[in-house]
C-alpha positions as CSV (number, residue, x, y, z in Angstrom):
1,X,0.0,0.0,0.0
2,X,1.4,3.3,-1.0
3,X,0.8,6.0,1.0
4,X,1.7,10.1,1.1
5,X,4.1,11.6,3.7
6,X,0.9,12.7,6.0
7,X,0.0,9.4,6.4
8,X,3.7,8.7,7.6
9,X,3.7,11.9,9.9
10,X,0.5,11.2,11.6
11,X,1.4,7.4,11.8
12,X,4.7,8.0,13.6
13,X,3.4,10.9,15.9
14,X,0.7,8.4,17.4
15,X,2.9,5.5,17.7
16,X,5.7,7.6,19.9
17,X,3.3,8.9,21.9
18,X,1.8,5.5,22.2
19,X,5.2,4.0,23.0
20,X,5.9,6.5,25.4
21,X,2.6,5.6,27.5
22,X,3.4,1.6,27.0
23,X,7.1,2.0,28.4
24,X,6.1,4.3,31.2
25,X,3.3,1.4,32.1
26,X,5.3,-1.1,31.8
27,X,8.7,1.0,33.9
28,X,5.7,1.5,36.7
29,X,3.6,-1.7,36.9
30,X,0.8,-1.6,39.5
31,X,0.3,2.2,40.4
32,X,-2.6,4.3,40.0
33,X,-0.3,6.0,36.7
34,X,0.7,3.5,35.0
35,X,-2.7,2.0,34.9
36,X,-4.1,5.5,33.6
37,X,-0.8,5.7,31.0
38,X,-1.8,2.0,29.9
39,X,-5.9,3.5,29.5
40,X,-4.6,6.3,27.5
41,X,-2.1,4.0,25.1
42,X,-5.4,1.7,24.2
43,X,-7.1,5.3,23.6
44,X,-4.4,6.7,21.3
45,X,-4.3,3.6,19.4
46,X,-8.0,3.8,18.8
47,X,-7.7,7.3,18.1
48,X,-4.4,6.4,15.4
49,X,-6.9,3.9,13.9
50,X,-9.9,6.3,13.0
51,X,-7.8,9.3,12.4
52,X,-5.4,6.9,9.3
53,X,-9.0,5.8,8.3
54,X,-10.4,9.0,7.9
55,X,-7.1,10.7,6.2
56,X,-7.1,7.3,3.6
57,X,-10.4,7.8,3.1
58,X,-10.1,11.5,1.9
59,X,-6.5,11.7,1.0
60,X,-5.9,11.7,-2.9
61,X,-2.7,10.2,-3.0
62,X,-3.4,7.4,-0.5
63,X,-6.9,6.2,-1.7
C-alpha cells in the first residue's frame, strides 16, 4: 500500500506517543499511573486507527 508523507507523519506521531505511555506502564507496573498511561495508550491507538482511516479515506494520493 502506498501512501503520502501525512499518512507517515501522523502514523509516527501516534505511535511515539503510544510507546511512550506503553514504556512508562510497563517501567511502573501496578500504580494508579501507569494504569491510567496504559488506558490512554489503548485510547491513542484507537484514536491512530480512525484518524489513518479518515485521512485514507479523503487523501488523494493514498486512496
Amino acid at each position: 500500500m502506498k501512501t503520502c508523507e501525512r499518512f507517515g507523519r501522523i502514523k509516527a506521531g501516534y505511535e511515539r506517543d503510544i510507546s511512550y505511555l506503553t514504556n512508562y506502564a510497563r517501567r511502573h507496573e501496578g500504580t494508579v499511573p501507569a494504569k491510567s498511561s496504559a488506558s490512554n495508550a489503548r485510547a491513542g491507538k484507537a484514536r491512530m486507527a480512525r484518524e489513518l482511516a479518515r485521512h485514507f479515506e479523503r487523501c488523494l494520493l493514498c486512496g
